[in-house]
N, C-alpha and C positions, 0 to 999 in steps of 0.2 A: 887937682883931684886925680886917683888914680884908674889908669883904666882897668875899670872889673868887666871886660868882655871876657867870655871864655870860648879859642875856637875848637871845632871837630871836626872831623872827616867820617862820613857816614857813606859807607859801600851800600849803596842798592841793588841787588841783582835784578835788571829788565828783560824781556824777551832776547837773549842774545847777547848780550852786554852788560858790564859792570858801570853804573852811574855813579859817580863821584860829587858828594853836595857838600858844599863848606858851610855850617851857618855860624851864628852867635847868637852864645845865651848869656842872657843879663840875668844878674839875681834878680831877683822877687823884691819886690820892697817889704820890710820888717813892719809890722804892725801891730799895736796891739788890742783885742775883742775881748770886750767883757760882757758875760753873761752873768744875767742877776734875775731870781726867781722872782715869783707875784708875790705878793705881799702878804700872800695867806699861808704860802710855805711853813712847813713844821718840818722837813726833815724827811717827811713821808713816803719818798722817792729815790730810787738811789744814783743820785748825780754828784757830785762832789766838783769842790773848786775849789783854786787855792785863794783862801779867804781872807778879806783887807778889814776887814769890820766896818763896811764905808756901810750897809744895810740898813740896820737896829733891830734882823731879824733875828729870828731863834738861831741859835747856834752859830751867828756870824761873829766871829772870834778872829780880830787881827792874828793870824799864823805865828808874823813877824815878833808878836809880842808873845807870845805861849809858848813857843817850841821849844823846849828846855831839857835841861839836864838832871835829873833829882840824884839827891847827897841826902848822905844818912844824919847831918850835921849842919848850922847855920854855917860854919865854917868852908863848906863846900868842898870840903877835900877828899872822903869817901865817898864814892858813887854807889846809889842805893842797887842792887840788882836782882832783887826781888820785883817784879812788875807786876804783881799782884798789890804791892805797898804804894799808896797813893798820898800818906800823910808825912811827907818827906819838908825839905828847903831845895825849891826850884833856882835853877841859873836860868835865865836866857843863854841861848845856847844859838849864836850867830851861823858859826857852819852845819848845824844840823838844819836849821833853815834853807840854806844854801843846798844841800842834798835833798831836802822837799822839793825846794823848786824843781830842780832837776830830774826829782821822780814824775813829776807831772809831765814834765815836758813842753813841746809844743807843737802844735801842728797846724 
C-alpha cells in the first residue's frame, strides 16, 4: 500500500521566535451517508438528493434511470430543443448522469 501521508512545515511566530512544526495529514476516509425522509414526505420541503428509488416515496425516481436525452424521433438522432416539449422518444443518457452527480457534489 502506498503511503498517503502528506508532510508540511508550518512557521509559527512566538514571542520572539519563529517555531518550526512538521506534522502529517492522513486523508479522511471516504464514506458514504444517506439521508432519506419520513415517510410522510410529499415534496413539501425543499431538500433534494440524488435519488436511487430504493423509497417507494413520492417523487423517488431512480436518477440513474430518467436522466435522458429527448429526440424529436424514435430514431434518436435529432435532439428536441424545445424544453417546453415533453412528448418526445427519451435516451437514457449515461454521461448526463455523471454530470448530476457531480453537480451535487460532496461534502
Amino acid at each position: 500500500m502506498p503511503n498517503l501521508k502528506n508532510s508540511f512545515k508550518l512557521t509559527v511566530p512566538a514571542v520572539g521566535a519563529n517555531l518550526s512544526v512538521s506534522l502529517d495529514v492522513i486523508p479522511e476516509p471516504e464514506v458514504v451517508l444517506n439521508f432519506r425522509p419520513e415517510n410522510t414526505w410529499k415534496g413539501e420541503f425543499g431538500f433534494d438528493w440524488l435519488r436511487t428509488g430504493d423509497t417507494s416515496l413520492f417523487g423517488d425516481n431512480k436518477y440513474e434511470d430518467i436522466v435522458s436525452k429527448q429526440y424529436k424521433e424514435a430514431a434518436f438522432t435529432n435532439l428536441e430543443t424545445n424544453q417546453n416539449k415533453y412528448k418526445g422518444h427519451f435516451k437514457k443518457d449515461p454521461a448526463q448522469f455523471e454530470k448530476l452527480k457531480k453537480k451535487y457534489g460532496t461534502f
